[in-house]
N, C-alpha and C positions, 0 to 999 in steps of 0.2 A: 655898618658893622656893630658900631655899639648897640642900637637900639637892636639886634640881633640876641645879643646879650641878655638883655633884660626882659624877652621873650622866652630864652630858653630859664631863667630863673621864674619865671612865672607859670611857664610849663614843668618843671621839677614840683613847684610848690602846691600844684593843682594836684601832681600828680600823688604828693602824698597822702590825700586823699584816698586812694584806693586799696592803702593799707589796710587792714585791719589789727597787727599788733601795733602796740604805744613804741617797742623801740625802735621801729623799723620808719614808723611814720616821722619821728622826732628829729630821726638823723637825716632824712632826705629834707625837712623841713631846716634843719640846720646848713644842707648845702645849698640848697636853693636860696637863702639869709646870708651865707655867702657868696653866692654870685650875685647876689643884690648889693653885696657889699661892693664888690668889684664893678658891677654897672655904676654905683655911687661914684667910686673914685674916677672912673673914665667920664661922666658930666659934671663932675667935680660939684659934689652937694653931700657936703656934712653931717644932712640930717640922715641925709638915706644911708653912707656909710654906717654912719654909729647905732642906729636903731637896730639893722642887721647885722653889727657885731656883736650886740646885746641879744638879740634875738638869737645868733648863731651859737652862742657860748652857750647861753639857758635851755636850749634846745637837743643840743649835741652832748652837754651836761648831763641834764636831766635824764637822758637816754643810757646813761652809765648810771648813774646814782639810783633811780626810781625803777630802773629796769631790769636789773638783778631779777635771777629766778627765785621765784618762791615758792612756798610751797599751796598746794592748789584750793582755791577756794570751796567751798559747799560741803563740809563733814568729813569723817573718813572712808575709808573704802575697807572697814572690818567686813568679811563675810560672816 
């Protein structure tokens, strides 16, 4: 069962990959960093916790903060 776990965070994490926008990709990458964190605590290893809860915050963060819309890049659109 666990190593089931840590399967499906690896398949989340692959799959954000297939994103192409930065917020979309950051947040699935942020959840998949937390079931890594969850696989951590079920074989009980403190690195893989803490790394994916640092990972999971910067991620899921960043995905709020950097990801605000802006306005569009390449000039105006005067006719």
């Amino acid at each position: 069962m666990v190593d089931w776990i840590g399967w499906l965070a690896t398949a989340l994490f692959a799959s954000s990959y297939c994103f192409r926008q930065p917020v979309p990709l950051r947040r699935m990458q942020g959840l998949a960093a937390l079931v890594w964190g969850v696989y951590g605590i079920l074989i009980h290893s403190r690195p893989v916790v803490v790394a994916n809860v640092i990972v999971a915050g910067a991620a899921i963060w960043s995905s709020f903060v950097r990801g605000a819309p802006s306005a569009p890049q390449g000039g105006s659109n005067q006719d």
